[in-house]
N, C-alpha and C positions, 0 to 999 in steps of 0.2 A: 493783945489789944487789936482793935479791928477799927479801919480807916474803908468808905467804902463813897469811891469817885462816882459821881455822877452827872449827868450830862441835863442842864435844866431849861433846855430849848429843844433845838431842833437837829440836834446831832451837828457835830464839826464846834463844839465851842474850844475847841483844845484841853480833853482831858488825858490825852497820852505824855502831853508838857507837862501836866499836873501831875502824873505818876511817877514822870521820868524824876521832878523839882524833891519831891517827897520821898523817892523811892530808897533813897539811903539809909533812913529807917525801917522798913519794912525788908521781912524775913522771905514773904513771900507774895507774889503778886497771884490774882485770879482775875480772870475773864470768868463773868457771871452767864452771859447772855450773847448770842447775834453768831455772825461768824467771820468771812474775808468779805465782807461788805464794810467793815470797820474801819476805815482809813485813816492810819493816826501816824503824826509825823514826830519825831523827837528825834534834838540836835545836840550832840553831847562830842565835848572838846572839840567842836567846830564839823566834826562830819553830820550828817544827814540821814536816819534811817526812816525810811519808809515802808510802815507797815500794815501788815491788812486782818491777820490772826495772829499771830504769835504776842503774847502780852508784852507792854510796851518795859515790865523788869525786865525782859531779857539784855536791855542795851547797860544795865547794872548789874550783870552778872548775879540777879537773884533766881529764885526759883520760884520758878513761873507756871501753872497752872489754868489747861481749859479746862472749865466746868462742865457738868452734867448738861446748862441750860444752854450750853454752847452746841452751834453745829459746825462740823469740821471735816475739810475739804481737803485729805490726805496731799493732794497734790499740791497745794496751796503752801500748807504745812512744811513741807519738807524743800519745796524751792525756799522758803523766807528761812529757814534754817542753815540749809547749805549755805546760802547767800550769804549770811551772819559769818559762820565759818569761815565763808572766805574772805571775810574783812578783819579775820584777825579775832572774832569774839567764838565764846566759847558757850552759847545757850543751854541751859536747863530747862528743859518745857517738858512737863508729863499734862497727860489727857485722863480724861474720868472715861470710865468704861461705859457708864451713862449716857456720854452724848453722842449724840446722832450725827449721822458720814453723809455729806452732800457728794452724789455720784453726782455722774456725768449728764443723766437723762435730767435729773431735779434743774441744772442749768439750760439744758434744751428747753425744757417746759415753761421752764420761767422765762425763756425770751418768745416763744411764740405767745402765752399768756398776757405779756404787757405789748406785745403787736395787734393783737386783736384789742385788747382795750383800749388803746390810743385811735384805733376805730371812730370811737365814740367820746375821746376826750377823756376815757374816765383812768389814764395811766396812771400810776403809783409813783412812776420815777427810781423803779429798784437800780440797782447794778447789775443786775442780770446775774449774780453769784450763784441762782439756785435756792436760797436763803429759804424763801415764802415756801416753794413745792417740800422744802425737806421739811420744815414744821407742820408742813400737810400732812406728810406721811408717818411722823412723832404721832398726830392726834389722830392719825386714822388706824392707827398701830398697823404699819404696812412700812416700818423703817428699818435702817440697818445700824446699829449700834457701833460704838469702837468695839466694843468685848467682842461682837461678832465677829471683827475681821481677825478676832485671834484664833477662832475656831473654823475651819474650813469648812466643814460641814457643816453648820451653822448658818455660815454664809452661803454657800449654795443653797438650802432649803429657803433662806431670806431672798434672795431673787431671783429663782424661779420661784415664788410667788408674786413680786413684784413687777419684774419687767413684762411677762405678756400684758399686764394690767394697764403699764405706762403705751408699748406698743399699740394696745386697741384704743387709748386716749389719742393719741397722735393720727390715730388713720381712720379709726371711727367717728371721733367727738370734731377732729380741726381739720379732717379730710387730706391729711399730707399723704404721700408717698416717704416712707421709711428710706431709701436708695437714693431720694433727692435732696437729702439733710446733709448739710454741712458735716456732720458728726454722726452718720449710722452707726459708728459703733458705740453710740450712749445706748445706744438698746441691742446691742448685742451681749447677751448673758454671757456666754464665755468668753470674749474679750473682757467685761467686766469682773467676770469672777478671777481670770487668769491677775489682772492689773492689782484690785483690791487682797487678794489672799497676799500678795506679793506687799505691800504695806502692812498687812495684822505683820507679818513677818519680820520688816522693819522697826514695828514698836515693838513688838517682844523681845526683837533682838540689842535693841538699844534702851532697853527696860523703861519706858517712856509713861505705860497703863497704869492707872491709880486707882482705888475706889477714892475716888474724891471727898467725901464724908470723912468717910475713919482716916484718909491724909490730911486732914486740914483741922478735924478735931483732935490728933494726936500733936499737931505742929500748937495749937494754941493754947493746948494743955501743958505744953513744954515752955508755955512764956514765949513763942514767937509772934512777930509783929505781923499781919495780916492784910494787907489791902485789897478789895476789890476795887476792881475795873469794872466801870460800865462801857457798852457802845453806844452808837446816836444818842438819843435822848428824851428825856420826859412825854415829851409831845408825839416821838415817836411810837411810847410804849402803845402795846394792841389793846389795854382793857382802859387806859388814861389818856391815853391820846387822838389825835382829832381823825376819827378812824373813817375811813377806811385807808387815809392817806399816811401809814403805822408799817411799824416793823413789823414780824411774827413773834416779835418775843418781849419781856420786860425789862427793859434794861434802868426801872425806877430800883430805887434800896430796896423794897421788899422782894427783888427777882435776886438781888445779891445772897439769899439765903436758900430760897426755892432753885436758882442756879447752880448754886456748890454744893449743898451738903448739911451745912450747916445749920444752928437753929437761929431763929428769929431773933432771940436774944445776944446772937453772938452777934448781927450786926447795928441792931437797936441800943446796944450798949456801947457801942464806940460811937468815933465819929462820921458823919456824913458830910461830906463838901461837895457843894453843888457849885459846878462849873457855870461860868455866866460868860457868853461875849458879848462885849459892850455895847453891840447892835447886834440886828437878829439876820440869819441867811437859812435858805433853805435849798434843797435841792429836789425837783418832782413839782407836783400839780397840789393845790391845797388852798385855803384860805389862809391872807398872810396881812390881816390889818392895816398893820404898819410899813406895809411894803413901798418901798421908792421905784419908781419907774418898771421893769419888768426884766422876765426873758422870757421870749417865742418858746412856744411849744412846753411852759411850765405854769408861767403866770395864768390864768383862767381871762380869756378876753384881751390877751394881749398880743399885738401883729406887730411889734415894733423893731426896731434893730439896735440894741444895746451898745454896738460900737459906735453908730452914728446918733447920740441923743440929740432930741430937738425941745425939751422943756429944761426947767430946771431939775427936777426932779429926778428925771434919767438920768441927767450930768450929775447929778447928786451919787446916785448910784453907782453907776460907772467909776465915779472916782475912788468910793468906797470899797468896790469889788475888785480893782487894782491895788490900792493902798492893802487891801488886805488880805492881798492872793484867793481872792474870792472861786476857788476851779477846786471841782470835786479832788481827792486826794485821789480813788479810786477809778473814777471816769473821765475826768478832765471836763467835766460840763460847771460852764455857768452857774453860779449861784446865786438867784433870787435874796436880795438885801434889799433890808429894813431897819426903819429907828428900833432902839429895845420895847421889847413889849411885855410892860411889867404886869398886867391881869396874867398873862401868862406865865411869869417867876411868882406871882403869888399861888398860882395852881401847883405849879413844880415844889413851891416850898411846902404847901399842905402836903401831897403825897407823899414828899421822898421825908420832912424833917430835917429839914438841912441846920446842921449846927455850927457850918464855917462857909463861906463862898469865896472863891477864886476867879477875881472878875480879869478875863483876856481882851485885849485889842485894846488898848486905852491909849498904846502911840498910833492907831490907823484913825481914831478920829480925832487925832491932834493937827490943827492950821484950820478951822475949820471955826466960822462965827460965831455958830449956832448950833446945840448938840439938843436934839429935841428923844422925849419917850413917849411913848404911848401909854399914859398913866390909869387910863377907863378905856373901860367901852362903852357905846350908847346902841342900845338895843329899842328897840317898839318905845323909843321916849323913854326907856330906863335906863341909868348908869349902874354899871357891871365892874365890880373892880376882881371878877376872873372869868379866866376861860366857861362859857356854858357847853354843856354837856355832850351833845350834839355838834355835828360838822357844818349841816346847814345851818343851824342858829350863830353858829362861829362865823361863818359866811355875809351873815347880815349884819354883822356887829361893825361898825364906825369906831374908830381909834378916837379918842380926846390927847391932844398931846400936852405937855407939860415942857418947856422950855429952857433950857440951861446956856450961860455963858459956857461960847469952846475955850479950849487952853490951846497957846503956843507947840509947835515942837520944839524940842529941845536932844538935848544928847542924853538918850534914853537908857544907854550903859552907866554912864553916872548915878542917874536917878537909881538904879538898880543897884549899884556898888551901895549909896548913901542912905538908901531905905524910905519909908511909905514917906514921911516927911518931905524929901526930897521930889516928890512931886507935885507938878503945879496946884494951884491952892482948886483951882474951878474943877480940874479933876476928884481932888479930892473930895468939894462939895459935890458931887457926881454920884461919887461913892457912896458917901454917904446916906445920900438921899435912898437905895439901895437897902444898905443896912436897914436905915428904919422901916423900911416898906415890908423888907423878907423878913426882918427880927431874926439876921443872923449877922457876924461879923464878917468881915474881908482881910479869910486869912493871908490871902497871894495875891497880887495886882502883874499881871502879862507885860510887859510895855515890850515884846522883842520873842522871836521862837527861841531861841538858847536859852537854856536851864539855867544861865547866868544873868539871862534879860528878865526876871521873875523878879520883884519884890515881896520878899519873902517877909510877913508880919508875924505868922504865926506859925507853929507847925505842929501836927494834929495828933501826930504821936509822941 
């Protein structure tokens, strides 16, 4: 059987909590899509692991797979491993020979790329991982594969074709000097080839390389439980989401099958749990409806200073983004919060099919009067009950809120010990309201980050 997380806003809803809460039945965990821009935290018997690529089964001792549609950052890789190791865990994580290696130069390029765009206002807000340049070079087929770094040969032919290409963008097209970079040696070919042959080396040596297909069709033919991992989220995706402010990749259910290997029916026939936080945060430049107060340099039009609010609305925010550790996992920037925005769970539910939801953060907006959603939108004098297609029509669109009695705080381990019941009655109509909208159920309710702060309704496998 196949369970397949995904993320139905705008990445950070806590889907690594959700794998980490679930992952006891599941045989094997996969990352479908993205790479160490992934910032997923999961707290298991009271420590903390913070991670950026390695699947969040590893903190379960399962066996844990990157996909084909994954790109991966050797270096990345092997610190969050060693790291693991040295707390005492023992990971299993094999890689598809399929997916694409973010060198060194792909992260160069993508931090002068979103320096000249903030230029003009028009940044993305990446993490500067590299992410976007290496699925450049996937669709430009000018990439370097994992299988490649197991062939030496191989990999030199692959960049010595690539690096002069990357050096004449850097000195031709952005007019830099090579010698005054932070990192000349991202474009030094033999530095890179010496460092890379030196990892193919390390996955062959610690037998880590899959065909990922025939490993994950032979594991689910044998009766093992299956889960995909998605990264960010719905809105992030490149071909669904409010583009051009998108990941490079798919991380809705249908990249869970074009990511691994798999066919269409292997994830179309299990479950899909879309991750929901109970208000929406974003991080980068974008249209954001429902958004309370701001932050400089992301918000569009906004000069304000998020520590000092001077409306309600900022103090609204502010409060929420503290209540809810609102600070990228991977950058530490500010996150842009807003009431939930359900035109937008109704678009996440059409593409992905969600047939369970996992709503997080329902103790960060507890003590609070008034819990408002943003139930329409009102476009050119029309009501819009989704996302429109387009980033500028998304732009124009005015939120309609719909209003809810807040619930108390209370001692949210209890409520988790006692079950869905055990929570307050307003939250609940919360929920529900939810349910009817998505026309799916709520299998897990978040009130806390520990796998033990989950109220667990249902479970999917």
């Amino acid at each position: 059987m196949t369970v397949t997380i995904v993320g139905s806003q705008l990445g950070d809803e806590g889907k690594g909590g959700i794998v980490d809460v679930y992952g006891e039945e599941a045989d094997v965990v996969v990352r479908y899509q993205g790479g160490d821009n992934a910032g997923h935290t999961v707290v298991h018997e009271g420590e903390e692991y913070k991670l950026s690529l390695v699947p969040s089964g590893a903190i379960r001792g399962k066996v844990n797979v990157l996909g084909n549609g994954c790109v991966v950052n050797p270096r990345t890789l092997f610190d969050e491993l060693d790291a693991l190791r040295e707390r005492g865990l023992d990971p299993d994580v094999r890689v598809a020979e399929r997916a694409h290696v973010i060198l060194p130069y792909h992260r160069l390029l993508d931090g002068i790329e979103e320096e000249v765009k903030s230029e003009d206002d028009d940044e993305i807000g990446t993490t500067g991982r590299g992410i976007g340049p290496t699925y450049e070079d996937k669709a430009g087929r000018r990439g370097v594969r994992v299988g490649d770094l197991l062939d030496q040969s191989v990999l030199r032919e692959r960049l010595e074709y690539a690096v002069p290409q990357k050096r004449a963008l850097v000195e031709d097209v952005y007019g830099l000097a090579i010698d005054d970079l932070d990192d000349p040696e991202a474009l030094d070919l033999e530095a890179l080839y010496d460092e890379f042959a030196g990892y193919g080396e390390r996955l062959a040596g610690e037998e880590m390389t899959v065909n990922a297909g025939d490993f994950l069709a032979d594991r689910l033919a044998a009766g093992d439980n299956v889960m995909f991992e998605g990264a960010q989220g719905t809105v992030l995706d490149i071909d669904h989401g409010n583009y051009p402010f998108v990941t490079s990749s798919n991380p809705t259910a249908g990249g869970a099958a074009v990511g691994s290997g798999v066919a269409p029916g292997a994830v179309g026939d299990g479950e899909v749990v879309g991750i929901v936080k109970a208000y929406l945060s974003r991080v980068g430049s974008g249209p954001m409806p429902t958004e309370l107060g701001g932050v400089p340099g992301d918000t569009p039009g906004y000069d304000g200073d998020p520590e000092n609010p001077e409306t309600e609305r900022e103090e609204l925010a502010t409060y929420i983004r503290e209540e809810g550790h609102e600070f990228g996992t991977v950058t530490g920037r500010p996150r842009r919060v807003g009431w939930l925005d359900v035109p937008m769970l109704r678009h996440a539910a059409r593409v992905n099919g969600f047939t369970g939801l996992a709503v997080n953060h329902i103790d960060t907006l507890a003590g609070l009067d008034e819990v408002k959603v943003g139930h329409t939108y009102r476009l050119d004098g029309e009501a819009l009950d989704t996302m429109p297609a387009t980033t500028e029509k998304w732009a124009d669109c005015e939120a309609e809120f719909r209003s809810f009695d807040g619930w108390d705080d209370c001692d949210w381990a209890d409520v988790a010990a006692e079950g869905y019941d055990a929570l307050p009655e307003n939250a609940k109509t919360y929920l529900e309201y939810l349910e009817a909208e998505l026309d799916a159920a709520v299998y897990a309710v978040g009130v806390g980050p520990g796998r033990e702060e989950t109220v667990v309704r249902e479970n999917p496998f």
